[in-house]
C-alpha positions in Angstrom: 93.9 102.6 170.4 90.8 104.3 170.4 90.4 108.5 169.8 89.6 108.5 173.5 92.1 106.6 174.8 94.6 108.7 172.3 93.1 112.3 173.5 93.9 110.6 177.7 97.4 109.7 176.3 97.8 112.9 175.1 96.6 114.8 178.3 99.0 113.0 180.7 101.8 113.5 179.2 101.2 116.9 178.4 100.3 117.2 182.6 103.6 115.4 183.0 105.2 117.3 180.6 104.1 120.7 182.6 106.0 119.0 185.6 109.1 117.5 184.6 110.1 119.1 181.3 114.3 119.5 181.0 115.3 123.2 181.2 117.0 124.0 177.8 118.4 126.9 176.9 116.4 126.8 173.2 113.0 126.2 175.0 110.3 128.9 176.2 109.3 129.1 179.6 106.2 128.6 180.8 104.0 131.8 179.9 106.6 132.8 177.2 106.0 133.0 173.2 108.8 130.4 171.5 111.1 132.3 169.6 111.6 131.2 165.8 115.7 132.2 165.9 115.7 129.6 168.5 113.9 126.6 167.7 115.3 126.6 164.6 119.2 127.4 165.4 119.0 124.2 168.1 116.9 122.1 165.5 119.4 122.4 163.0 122.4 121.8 165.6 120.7 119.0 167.2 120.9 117.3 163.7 123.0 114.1 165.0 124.1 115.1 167.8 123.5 115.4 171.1 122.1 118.1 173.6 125.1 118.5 175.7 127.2 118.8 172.6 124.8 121.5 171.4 124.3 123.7 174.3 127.6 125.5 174.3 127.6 126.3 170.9 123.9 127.5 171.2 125.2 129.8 173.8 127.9 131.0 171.6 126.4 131.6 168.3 123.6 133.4 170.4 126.3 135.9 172.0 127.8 136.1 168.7 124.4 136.6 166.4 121.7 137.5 168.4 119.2 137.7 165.5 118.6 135.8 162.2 119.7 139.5 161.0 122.5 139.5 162.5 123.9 135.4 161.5 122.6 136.4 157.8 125.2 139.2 157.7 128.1 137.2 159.4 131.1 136.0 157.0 130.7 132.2 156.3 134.1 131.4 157.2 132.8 132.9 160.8 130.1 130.8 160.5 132.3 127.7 159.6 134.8 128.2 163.0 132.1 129.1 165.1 130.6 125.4 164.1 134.1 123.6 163.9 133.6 120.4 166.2 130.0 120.3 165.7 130.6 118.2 162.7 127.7 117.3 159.8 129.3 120.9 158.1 126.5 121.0 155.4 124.5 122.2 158.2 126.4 125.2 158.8 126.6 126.3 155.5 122.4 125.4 155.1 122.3 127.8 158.4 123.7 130.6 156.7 122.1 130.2 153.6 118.9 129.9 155.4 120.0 132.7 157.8 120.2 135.3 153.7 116.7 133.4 152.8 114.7 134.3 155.7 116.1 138.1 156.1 115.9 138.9 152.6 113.1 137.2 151.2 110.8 137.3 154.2 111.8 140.2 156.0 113.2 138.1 159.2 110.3 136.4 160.2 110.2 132.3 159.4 107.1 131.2 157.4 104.9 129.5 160.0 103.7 126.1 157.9 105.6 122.9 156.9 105.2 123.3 153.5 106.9 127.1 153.3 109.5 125.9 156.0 110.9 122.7 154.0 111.1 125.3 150.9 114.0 126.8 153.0 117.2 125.4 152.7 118.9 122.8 155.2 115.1 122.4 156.7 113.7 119.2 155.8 110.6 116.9 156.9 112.0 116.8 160.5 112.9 120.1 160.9 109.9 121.6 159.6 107.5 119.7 161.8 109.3 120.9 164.9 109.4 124.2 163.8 106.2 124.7 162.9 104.9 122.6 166.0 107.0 124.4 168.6 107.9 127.8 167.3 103.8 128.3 165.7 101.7 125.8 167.9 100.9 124.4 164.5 99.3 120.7 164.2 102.8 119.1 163.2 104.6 116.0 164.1 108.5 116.0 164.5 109.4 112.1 165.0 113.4 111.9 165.9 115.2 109.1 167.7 113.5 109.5 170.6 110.0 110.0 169.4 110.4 106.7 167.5 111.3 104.9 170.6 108.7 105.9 172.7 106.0 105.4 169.5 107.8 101.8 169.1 106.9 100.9 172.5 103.7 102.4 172.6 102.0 100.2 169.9 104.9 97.4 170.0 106.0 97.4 166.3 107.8 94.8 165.3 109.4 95.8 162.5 112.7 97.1 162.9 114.7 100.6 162.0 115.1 102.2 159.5 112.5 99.7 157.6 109.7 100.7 160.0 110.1 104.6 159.6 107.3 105.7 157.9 105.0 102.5 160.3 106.4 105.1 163.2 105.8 108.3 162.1 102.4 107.1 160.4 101.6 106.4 164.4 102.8 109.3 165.8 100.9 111.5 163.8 97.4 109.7 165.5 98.7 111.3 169.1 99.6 114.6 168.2 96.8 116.8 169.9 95.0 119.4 168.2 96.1 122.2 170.7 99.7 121.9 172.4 101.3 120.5 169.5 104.6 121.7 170.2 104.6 120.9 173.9 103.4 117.7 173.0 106.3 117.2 170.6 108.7 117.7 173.6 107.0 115.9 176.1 107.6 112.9 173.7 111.4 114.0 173.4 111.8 114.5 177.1 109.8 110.9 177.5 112.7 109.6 175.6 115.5 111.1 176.8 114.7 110.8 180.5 112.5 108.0 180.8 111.8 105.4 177.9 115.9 105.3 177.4 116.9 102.9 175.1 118.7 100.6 177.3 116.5 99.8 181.1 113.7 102.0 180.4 112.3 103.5 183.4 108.8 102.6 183.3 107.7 102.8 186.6 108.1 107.1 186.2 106.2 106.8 183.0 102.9 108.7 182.9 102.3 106.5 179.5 102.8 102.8 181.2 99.4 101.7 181.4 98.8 102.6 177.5 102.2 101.0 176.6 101.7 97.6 174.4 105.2 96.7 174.6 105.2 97.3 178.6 102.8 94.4 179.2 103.9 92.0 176.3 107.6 92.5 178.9 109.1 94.0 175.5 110.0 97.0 176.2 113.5 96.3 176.7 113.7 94.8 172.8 112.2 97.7 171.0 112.4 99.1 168.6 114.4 96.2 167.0 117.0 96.9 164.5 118.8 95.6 161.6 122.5 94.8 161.2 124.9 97.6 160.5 127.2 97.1 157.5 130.8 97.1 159.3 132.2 100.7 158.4 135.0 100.3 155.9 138.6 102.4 156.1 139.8 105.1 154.4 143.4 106.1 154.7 145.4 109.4 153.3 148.7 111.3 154.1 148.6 114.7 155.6 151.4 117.0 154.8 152.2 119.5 157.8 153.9 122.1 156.1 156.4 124.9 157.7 157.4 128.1 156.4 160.3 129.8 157.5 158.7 132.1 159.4 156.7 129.1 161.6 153.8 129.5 159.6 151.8 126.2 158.8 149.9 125.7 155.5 146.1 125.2 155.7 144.2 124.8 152.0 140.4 125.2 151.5 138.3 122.2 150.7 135.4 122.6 148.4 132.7 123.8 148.6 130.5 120.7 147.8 131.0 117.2 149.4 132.3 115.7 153.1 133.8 118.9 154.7 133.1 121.2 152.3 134.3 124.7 152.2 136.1 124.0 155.9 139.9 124.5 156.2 141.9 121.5 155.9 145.9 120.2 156.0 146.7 119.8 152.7 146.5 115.8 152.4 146.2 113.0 149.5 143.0 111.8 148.6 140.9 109.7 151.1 141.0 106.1 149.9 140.7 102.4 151.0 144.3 101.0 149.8 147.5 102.3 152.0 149.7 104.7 150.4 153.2 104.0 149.0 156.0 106.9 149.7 156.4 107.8 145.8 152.6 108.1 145.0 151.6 110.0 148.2 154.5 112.4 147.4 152.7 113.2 143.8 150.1 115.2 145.7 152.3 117.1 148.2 151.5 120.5 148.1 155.2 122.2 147.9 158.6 120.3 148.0 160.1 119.6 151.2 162.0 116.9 153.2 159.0 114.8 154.4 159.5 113.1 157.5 156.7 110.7 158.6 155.5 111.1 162.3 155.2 108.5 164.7 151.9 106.8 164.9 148.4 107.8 163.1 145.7 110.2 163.8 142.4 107.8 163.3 138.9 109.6 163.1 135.3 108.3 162.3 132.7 109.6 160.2 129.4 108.2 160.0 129.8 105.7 157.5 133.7 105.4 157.4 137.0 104.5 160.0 139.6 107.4 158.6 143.3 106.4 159.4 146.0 109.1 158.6 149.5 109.4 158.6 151.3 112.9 158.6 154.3 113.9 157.0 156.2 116.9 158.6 158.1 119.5 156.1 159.6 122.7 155.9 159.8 124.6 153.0 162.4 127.5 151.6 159.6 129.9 151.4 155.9 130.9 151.5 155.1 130.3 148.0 151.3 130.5 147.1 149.4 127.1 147.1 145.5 127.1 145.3 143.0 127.2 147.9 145.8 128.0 150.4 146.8 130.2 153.2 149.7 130.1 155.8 148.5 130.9 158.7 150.8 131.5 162.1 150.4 128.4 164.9 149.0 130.6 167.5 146.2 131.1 164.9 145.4 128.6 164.2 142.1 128.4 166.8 140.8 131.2 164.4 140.5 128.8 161.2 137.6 126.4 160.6 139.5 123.4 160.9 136.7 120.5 161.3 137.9 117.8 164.6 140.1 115.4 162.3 142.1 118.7 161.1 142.3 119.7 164.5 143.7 115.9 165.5 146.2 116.3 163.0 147.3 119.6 164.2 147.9 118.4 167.5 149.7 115.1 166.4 151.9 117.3 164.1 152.5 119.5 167.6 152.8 116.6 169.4 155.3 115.0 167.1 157.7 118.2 167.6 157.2 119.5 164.0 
């Protein structure tokens, strides 16, 4: 493809861009000057997930922390319950530490290069590009899902994902545009979510179909190819729904580094592949009580694991302190940052009458 031929690409879609871009409650209208807070709050919760998962919460930690000033300030553990559901927790913890970074060491305004950006914490590659592409205008070239698609197509790579990464976003850096860089960037994103969809691509709206390689080789429905997934294995633990006389249920803190970290959790065994016998899974019961096992099992994935776990129901003689632990009354529960398989568990324990 030819610089000429790259520069016409790059004009219409920009000119379709102007006419069909999604309304998102992150993005500047036309006329208006992006704001950093923005881009970079729905960059980091777009992270693996999706942007009707995201919106709500946008909307929410907007209300909540209207400035970078204000999120920096917040309690973690507001932080944390505010994301619960969200999933990929790291990321809320990055936000907040990012959130200190940016008012304390640069006065609440972001850095406006790649470079300075990735130096922040929970920004990498991706996330810098956009930033500094949609919030600065700056020559920068975010490639996600989508803009890997559409690239695939364009120039009809072959080789599949994730080997043919850096073949992608070595391409997609040829089209960014000098000036526009950040519309550009979206335009590509919109491209993908609206029109080159992975499944039945909708070429005939395409304002790139004439340029794409895969459209008249009839591939477009093929790429980008992709290897095999390794089957996801099963991990499998015992949760322990524990009652104090008073109805209070016992949540414990996880830590602070690794899956879930520093998010509330029922107290439960380790997560492992073998299934667990009654007298082992008892060893790591946080109090004594007469277990009962609940119907059934709360099953959950994660991104590289099936989780499968069973729940014991106690009740103890008294509130007695637990490491890491609180007790915290049922109709409080909402108020804790319990991650979605803590929240499964709570309502099979509530389901199960415990």
């Amino acid at each position: 493809m030819t610089i000429a031929s790259r520069e016409s690409l790059a004009a219409d879609l920009l000119a379709w861009y102007d006419r069909h871009a999604r309304r998102l409650p992150w993005r500047a209208r036309p006329g208006e000057t992006p704001d950093p807070y923005r881009v970079w709050l729905s960059e980091i919760m777009l992270q693996q997930t999706t942007v009707a998962a995201v919106q709500p919460y946008f909307q929410d930690f907007l209300a909540r922390w209207p400035r970078i000033q204000d999120l920096a300030a917040a309690e973690l553990d507001s932080v944390l319950t505010a994301w619960a559901g969200l999933g990929y927790y790291a990321r809320a913890r990055n936000l907040h530490r990012c959130a200190k970074v940016v008012t304390e060491a640069h006065h609440g305004r972001f850095p406006e290069d790649e470079s300075a950006l990735r130096a922040l914490p929970g920004i990498g590659p991706y996330t810098a590009a956009a930033i500094a592409a949609i919030a600065f205008d700056r020559k920068a070239t975010p490639v996600d899902g989508n803009i890997e698609r559409v690239t695939a197509r364009l120039f009809a790579v072959e080789t599949p994902l994730p080997q043919a990464k850096a073949e992608l976003r070595r391409l997609a850096e040829t089209l960014t545009p000098d000036r526009r860089a950040g519309d550009f960037a979206q335009a590509e994103m919109d491209l993908g979510a609206t029109v080159c969809l992975p499944r039945r691509p909708r070429c005939l709206a395409c304002p790139l179909e004439s340029a794409c390689a895969a459209r008249a080789a009839g591939q477009q429905d093929e790429l980008p190819r992709r290897s095999p997934k390794a089957a996801r294995p099963t991990r499998r633990a015992v949760a322990f729904w524990t009652l104090a006389p008073s109805g209070k249920v016992l949540l414990r803190r996880r830590a602070e580094t690794g899956l879930l970290g520093g998010m509330m959790e029922v107290p439960s065994t380790e997560w492992r592949a073998g299934d667990w016998a009654e007298a082992e899974a008892l060893v790591q019961a946080p109090l004594a009580a007469d277990w009962q096992t609940l119907p059934g099992l709360v099953r959950h994935t994660f991104t590289h694991f099936h989780f499968e776990i069973a729940v014991w129901a106690g009740r103890t003689a008294s509130e007695d302190p637990v490491d890491d632990g609180l007790w915290c009354p049922l109709d409080r529960l909402g108020e804790q940052a319990l991650p979605s398989v803590m929240r499964k568990i709570v309502k099979h324990a509530l389901r199960g009458g415990a």
